[in-house]
C-alpha positions as CSV (number, residue, x, y, z in Angstrom):
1,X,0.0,0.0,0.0
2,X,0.9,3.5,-0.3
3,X,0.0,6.6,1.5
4,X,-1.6,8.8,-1.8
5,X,-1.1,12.6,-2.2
6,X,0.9,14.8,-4.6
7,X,4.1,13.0,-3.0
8,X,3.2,9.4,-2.6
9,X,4.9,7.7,0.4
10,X,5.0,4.1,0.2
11,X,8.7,3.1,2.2
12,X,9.7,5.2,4.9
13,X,13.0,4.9,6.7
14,X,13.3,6.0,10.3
15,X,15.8,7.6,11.3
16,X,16.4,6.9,15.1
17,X,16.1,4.7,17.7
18,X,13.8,3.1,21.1
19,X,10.5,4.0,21.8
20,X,9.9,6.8,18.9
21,X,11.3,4.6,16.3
22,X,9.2,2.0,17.5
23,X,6.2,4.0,17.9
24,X,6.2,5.6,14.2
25,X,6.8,2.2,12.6
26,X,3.8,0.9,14.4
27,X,1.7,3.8,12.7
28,X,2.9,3.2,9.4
29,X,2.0,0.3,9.7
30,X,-1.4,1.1,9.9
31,X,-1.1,3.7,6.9
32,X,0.0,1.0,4.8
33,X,4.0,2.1,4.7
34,X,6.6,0.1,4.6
35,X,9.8,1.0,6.9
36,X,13.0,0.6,6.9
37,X,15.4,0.7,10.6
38,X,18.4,1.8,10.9
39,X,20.5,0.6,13.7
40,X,24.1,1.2,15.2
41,X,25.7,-2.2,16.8
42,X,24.3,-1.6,20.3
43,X,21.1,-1.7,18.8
44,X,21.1,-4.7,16.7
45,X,18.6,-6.6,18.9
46,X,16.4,-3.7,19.5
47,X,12.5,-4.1,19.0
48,X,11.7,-1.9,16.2
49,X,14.7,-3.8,14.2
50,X,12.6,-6.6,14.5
51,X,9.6,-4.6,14.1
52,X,10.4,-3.4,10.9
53,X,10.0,-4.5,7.4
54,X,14.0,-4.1,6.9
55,X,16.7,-2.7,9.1
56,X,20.0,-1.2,7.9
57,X,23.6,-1.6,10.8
58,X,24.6,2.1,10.0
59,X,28.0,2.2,12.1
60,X,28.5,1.8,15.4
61,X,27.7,2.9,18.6
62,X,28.5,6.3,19.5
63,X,25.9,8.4,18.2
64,X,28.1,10.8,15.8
65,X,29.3,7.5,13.8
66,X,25.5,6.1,13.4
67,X,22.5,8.1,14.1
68,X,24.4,11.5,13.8
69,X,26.1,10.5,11.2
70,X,24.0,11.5,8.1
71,X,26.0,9.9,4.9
72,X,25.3,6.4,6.5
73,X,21.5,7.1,7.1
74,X,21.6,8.9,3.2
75,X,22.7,5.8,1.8
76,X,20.2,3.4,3.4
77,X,17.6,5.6,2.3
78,X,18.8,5.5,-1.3
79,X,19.6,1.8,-1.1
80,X,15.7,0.7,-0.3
81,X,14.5,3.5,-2.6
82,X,12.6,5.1,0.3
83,X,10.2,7.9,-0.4
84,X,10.8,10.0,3.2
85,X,12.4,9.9,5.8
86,X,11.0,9.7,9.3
87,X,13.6,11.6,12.2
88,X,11.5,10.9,15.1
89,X,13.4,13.4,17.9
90,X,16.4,14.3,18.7
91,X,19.7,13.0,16.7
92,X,18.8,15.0,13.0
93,X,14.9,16.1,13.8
94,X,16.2,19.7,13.7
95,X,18.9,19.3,11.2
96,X,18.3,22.0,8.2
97,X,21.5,20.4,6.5
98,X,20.0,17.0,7.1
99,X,16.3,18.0,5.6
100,X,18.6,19.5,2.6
101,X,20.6,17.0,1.8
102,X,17.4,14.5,2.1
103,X,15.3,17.2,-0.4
104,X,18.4,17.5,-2.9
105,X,18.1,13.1,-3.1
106,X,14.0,13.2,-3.9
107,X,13.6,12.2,-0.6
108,X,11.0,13.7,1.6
109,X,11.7,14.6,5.2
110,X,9.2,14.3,7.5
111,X,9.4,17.8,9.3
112,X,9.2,21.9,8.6
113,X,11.5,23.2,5.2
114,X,15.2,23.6,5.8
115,X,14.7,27.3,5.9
116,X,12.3,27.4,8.3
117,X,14.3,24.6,11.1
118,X,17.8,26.9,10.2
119,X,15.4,30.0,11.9
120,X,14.2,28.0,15.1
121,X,17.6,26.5,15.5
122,X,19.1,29.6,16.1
123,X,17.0,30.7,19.5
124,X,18.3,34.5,19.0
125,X,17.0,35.0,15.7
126,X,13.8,32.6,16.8
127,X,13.0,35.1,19.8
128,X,13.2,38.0,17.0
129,X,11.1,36.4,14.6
130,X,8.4,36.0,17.3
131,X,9.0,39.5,18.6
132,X,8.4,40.6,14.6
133,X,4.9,38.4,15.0
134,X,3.5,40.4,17.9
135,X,4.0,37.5,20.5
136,X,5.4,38.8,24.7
137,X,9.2,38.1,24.4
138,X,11.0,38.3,28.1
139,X,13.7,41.5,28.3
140,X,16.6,40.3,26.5
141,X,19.7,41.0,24.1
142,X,19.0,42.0,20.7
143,X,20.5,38.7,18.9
144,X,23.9,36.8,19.8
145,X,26.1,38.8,22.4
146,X,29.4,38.1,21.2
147,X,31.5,39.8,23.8
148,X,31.9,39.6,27.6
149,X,31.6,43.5,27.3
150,X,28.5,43.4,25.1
151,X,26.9,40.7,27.7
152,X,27.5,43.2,30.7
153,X,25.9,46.0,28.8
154,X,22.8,44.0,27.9
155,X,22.8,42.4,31.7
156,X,22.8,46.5,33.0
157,X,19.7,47.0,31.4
158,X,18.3,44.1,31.9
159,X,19.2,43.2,35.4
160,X,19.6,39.8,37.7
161,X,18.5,37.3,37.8
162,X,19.3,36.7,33.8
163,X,19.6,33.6,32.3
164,X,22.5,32.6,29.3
165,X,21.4,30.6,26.5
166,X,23.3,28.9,23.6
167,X,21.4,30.0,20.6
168,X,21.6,26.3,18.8
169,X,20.8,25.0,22.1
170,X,18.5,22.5,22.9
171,X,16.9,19.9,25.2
172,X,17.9,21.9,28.4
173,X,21.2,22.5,28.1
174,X,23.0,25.2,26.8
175,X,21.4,27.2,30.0
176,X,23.2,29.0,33.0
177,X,21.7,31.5,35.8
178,X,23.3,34.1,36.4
179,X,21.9,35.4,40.0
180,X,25.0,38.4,40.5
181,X,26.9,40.8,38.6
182,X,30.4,38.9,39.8
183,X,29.3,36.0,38.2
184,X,28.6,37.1,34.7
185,X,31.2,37.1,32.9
186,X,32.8,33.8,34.0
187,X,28.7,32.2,33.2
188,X,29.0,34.1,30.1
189,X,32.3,32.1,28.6
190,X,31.8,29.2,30.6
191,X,28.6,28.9,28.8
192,X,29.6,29.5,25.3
193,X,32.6,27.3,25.5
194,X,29.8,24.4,26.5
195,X,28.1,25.6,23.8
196,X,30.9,25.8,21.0
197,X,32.6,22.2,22.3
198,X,28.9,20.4,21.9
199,X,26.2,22.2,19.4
200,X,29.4,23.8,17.2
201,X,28.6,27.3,17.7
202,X,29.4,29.2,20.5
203,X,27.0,32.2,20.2
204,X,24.8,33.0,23.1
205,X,22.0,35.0,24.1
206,X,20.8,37.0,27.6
207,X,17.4,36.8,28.8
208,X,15.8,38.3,32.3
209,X,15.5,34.9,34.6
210,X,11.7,33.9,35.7
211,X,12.4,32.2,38.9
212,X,9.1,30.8,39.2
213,X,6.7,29.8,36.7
214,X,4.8,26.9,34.8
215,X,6.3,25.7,31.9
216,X,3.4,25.4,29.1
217,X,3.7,23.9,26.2
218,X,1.1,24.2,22.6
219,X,0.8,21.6,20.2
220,X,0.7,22.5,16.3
221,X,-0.3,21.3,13.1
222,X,0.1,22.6,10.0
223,X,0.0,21.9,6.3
224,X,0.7,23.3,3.1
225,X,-2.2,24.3,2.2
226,X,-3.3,27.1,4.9
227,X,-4.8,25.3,7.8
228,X,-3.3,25.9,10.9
229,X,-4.5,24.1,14.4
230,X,-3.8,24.0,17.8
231,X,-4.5,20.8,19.9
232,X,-4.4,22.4,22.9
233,X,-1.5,22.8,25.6
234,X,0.7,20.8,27.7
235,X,2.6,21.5,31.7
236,X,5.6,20.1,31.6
237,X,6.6,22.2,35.2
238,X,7.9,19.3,36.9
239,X,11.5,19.3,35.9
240,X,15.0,18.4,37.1
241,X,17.7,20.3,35.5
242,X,15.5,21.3,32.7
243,X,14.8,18.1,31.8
244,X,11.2,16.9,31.9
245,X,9.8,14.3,34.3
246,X,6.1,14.6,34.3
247,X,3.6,16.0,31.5
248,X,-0.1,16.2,31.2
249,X,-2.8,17.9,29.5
250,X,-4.6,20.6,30.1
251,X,-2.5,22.3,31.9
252,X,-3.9,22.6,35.3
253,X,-5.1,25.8,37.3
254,X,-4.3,27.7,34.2
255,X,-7.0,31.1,33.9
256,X,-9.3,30.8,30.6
257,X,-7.9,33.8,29.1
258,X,-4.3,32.6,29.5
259,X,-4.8,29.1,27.5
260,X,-6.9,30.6,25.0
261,X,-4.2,33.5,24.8
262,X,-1.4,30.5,24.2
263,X,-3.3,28.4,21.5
264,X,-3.8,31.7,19.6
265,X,0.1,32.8,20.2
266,X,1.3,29.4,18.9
267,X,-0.9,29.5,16.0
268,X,-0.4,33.1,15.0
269,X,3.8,32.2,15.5
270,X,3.1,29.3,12.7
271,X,1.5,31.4,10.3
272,X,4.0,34.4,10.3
273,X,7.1,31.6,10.0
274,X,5.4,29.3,7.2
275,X,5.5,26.6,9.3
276,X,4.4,23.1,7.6
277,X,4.1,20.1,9.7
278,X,3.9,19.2,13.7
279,X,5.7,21.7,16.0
280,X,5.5,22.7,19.6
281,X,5.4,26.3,20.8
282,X,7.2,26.8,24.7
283,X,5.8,29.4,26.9
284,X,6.5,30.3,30.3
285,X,3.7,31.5,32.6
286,X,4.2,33.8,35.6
287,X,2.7,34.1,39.1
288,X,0.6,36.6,37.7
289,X,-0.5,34.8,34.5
290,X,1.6,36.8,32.0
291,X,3.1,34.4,29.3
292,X,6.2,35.4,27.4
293,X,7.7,32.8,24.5
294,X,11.3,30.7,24.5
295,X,11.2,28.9,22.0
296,X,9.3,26.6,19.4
297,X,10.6,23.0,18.5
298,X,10.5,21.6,14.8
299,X,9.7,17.9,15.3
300,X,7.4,15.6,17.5
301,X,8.2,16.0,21.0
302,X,8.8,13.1,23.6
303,X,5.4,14.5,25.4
304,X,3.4,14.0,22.4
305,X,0.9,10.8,23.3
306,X,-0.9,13.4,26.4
307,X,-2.1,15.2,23.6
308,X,-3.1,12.0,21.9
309,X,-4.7,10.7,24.4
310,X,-6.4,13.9,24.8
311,X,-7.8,14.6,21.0
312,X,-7.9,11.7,19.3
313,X,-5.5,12.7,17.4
314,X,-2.7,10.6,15.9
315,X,0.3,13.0,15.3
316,X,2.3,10.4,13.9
317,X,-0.5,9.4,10.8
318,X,-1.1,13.5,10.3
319,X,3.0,14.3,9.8
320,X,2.9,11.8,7.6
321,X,0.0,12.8,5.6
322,X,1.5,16.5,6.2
323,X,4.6,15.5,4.2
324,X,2.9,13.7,1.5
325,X,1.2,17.2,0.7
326,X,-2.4,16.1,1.8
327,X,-4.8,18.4,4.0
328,X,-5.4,18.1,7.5
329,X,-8.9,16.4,7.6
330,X,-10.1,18.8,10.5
331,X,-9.6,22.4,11.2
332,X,-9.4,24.4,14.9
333,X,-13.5,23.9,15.4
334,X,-12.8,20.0,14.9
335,X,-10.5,20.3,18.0
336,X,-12.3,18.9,21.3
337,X,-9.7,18.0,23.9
338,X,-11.7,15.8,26.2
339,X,-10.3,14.1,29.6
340,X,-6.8,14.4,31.1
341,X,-3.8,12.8,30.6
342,X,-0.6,13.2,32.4
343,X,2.3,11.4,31.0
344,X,6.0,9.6,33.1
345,X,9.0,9.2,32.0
346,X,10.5,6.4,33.5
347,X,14.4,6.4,33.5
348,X,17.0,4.3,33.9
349,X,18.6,6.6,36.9
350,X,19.4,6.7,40.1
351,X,17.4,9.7,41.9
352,X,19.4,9.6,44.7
353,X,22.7,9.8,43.7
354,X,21.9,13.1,41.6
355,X,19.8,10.9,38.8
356,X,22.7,9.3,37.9
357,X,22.1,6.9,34.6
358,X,22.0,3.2,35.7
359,X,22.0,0.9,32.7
360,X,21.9,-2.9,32.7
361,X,19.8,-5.7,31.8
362,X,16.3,-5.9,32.3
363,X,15.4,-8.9,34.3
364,X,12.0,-8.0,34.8
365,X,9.9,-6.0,32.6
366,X,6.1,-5.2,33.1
367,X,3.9,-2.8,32.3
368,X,1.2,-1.8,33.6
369,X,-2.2,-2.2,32.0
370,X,-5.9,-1.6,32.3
371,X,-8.1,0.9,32.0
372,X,-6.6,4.3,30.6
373,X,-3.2,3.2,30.7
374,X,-0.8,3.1,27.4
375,X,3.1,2.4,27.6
376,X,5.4,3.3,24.9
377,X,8.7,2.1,25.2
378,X,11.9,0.3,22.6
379,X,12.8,-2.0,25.3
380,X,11.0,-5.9,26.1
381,X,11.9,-8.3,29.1
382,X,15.6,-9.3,28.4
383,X,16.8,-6.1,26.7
384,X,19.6,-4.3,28.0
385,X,19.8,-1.0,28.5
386,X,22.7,0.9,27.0
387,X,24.9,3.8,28.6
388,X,25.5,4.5,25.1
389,X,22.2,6.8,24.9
390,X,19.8,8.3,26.9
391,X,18.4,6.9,29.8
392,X,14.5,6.7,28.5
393,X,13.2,2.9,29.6
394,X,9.2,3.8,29.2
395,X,6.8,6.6,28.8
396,X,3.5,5.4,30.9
397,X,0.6,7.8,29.8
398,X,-2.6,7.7,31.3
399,X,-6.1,8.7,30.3
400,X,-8.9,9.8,32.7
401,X,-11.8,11.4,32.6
402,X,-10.8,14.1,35.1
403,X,-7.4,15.4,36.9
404,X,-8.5,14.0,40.1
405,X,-8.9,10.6,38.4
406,X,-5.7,10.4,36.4
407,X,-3.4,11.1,39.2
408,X,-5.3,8.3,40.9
409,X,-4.7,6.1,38.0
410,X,-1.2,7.0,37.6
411,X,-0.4,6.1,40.6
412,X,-1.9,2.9,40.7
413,X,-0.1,2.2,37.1
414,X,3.3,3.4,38.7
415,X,2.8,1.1,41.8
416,X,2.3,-2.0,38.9
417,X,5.3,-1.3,36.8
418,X,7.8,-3.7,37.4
419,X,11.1,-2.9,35.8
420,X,13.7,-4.6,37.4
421,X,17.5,-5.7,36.8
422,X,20.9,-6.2,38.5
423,X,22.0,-2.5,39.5
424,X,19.2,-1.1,37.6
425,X,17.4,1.9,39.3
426,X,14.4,4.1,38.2
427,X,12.6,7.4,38.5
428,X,9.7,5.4,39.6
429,X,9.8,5.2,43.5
430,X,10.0,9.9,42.8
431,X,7.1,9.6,39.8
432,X,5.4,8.0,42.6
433,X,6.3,10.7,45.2
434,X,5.7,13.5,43.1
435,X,2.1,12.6,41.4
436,X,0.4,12.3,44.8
437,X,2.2,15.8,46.4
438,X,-0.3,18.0,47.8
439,X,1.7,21.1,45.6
440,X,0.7,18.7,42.4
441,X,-2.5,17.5,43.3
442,X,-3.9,21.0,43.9
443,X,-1.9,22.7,40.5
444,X,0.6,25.0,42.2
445,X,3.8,23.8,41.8
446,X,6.1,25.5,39.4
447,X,9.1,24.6,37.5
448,X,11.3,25.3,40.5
449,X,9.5,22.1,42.6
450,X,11.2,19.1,41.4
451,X,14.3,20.9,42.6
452,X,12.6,22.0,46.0
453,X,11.7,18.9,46.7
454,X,14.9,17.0,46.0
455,X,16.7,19.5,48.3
456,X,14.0,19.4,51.1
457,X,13.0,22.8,50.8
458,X,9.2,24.2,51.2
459,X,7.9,24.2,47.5
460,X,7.2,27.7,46.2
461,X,3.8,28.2,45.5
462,X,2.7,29.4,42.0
463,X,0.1,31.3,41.1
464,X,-2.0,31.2,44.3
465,X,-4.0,34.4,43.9
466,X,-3.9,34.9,40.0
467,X,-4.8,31.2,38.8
468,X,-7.7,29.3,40.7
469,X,-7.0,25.6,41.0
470,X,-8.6,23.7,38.8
């Protein structure tokens, strides 16, 4: 079978690994498309290399010689005549050279145009596009600051707390606070040497520091052909070191005015860039309900299913449609988030020893199941997991038909998982902890509570006065 529009797809080859690879096969699948794995040597007994209709050893396994490593992928594609190319996230998702190079073979990659991933990539010119498109930007530099001089002038104005960000940054790092003047300028290099030695540009950017604040998330879809949704937002508050540990959807305790304000930000944002295909604007909302963009990320996010679960809505199936140049079948009226959903990520880390990665073999391995409850995950009983990659074991996402009941469910589904292996340790026994926390529970936790928490501080409170609980 082959998915029909103006650019047939009837072979697509994914281009990454674990539970994403896993989880787009399966929806080809269903489309009819054929797929084609790739795999680097630590891989070579993974799932969705079984899964698949073919899978292609493309080096081995440090990620720069196999799923970084473009030429290898390039040739696999051409070898089995594939018609796109799938990059899940992470690895090349948000490679404008990669989309290129896939574009200049007749291949089609599943994502936004080259031009339009080469703007988002670089967070500076990002945050000035959206400033262009009317949207709240947080007081900040005007572009890269290139200079420890020029990064004191712009923190005078601005004042402290300021945060640094690498402009190709991405997936929280990149980022330093800068609470005093004394500490600039040893942040400032400190921070674009990090940021030169791993994204290959060492350009920064200065922003004023919100110290506490929800992190809110919208989800987009757009084609070619004009229509532009939103499927509603995401709070992805509760972090450690800027890296997410729980999600859900709606975002709790958030004022009327404010969601509605975010769904029509991230859909004006898409319509002044161009964009085609599924994105994800990132908002920050203050104790007093102001929202103020950072940044907007060109692929599927690893939070995607709570939005799934929520709509109805297969992102997967419509990327793929997206990039065969059909139309969305629905349009913003379509869009009835029903339920909540609140999604885990379940880790291979020790959450006492600083979440320190624990791979190993996976002696025991079950899910959890019933009512609500879906489990993605690239790993079976008998897998090993590698300390080649991240530490990603499962994503548990539940379904209820209110807040109060999927915390209760998620809890129960947490309590069930079994995952289990010599000198393997996860972030269940804290997902546990932190789902049935009275600052959860009643929506006023912020993205300063995971940290909190950990430290055995009082959580700050968000919102109290400006956002009813939900």
């Amino acid at each position: 079978m082959t998915l029909s529009g103006p650019r047939p797809i009837g072979t697509v080859l994914i281009a990454n690994r674990g539970e994403i690879a896993l989880r787009i096969a399966r929806t080809c699948r269903e489309l009819g498309i054929r797929t084609v794995a790739v795999y680097s040597t630590v891989d070579r007994d993974s799932a969705v290399v079984e899964y698949a209709d073919a899978a292609v050893a493309i080096g081995p396994g440090p990620a720069r010689q196999s799923y970084l490593y473009a030429p290898s992928i390039l040739e696999a594609a051409v070898a089995h005549g594939v018609d796109a190319i799938h990059p899940g996230y992470g690895f090349l998702s948000e490679d404008p050279d990669f989309a290129q190079a896939c574009a200049e073979l007749g291949i089609g990659f599943v994502g936004p145009s080259p031009s339009v991933m080469h703007a988002l990539g670089d967070k500076a010119e990002a945050r000035a596009l959206m400033v262009a498109a009317g949207l709240p930007v947080l007081p900040g530099s005007d572009g890269a600051v290139r200079t420890a001089s020029d990064a004191q002038r712009v923190a005078d104005r601005i004042g402290y707390p300021l945060v640094i960000k690498a402009v190709a940054g991405g997936g929280g790092r990149g980022i330093a606070v800068v609470h005093h003047a004394a500490d600039l300028i040893e942040t400032f290099r400190r921070t674009s040497a990090f940021a030169r030695q791993v994204f290959g540009n060492g350009a920064v950017y200065l922003e004023r520091f919100v110290s506490s604040a929800r992190h809110v998330e919208v989800q987009l879809l757009c084609d070619e052909h004009g229509t532009a949704v939103h499927l509603g937002e995401r709070d992805c508050s509760l972090q450690r070191r800027n890296q997410k540990l729980v999600e859900e959807s709606p975002a709790p305790a958030l004022p009327e005015e404010v969601r509605a304000a975010v769904g029509e930000y991230a859909v004006r944002a898409a319509r002044h860039l161009g964009y085609v295909g599924a994105g994800t604007m990132e908002l920050l909302v203050g104790p007093a309900g102001d929202v103020t963009f950072m940044e907007i990320n060109a692929r599927i996010q690893v939070e995607h299913p709570v939005t799934e679960v929520c709509t109805g809505v297969d992102l997967v199936r419509e990327q793929l449609r997206i990039a065969a140049g059909l139309t969305l079948p629905f349009t913003q009226d379509d869009i009835e988030p029903r339920g909540a959903a609140i999604e885990c990520r379940v880790n291979a880390e020790d959450t006492e020893a600083g979440f320190r990665p624990t791979p190993g073999l996976l002696e025991r391995f079950r899910p959890p199941s019933g009512p609500g409850i879906r489990v993605d995950s690239g790993f079976r009983e008998g897998d090993r997991v590698p300390p080649t990659y991240d530490s990603l074991i499962a994503k548990l996402i539940v379904w209820a038909p209110d807040r109060e009941q999927a915390i209760a469910r998620t809890e129960r589904a947490l309590a069930e998982f079994v995952v289990e292996g010599p000198g393997v340790r996860t972030t269940i026994p804290l997902l546990r902890r932190l789902v049935t926390h009275p600052s959860f529970v009643a929506a006023t936790h912020s993205t300063r509570f995971v940290d909190e928490y950990m430290a055995g501080r009082e959580p700050t409170v968000w919102a109290a006065e400006s956002a009813p609980v939900a």
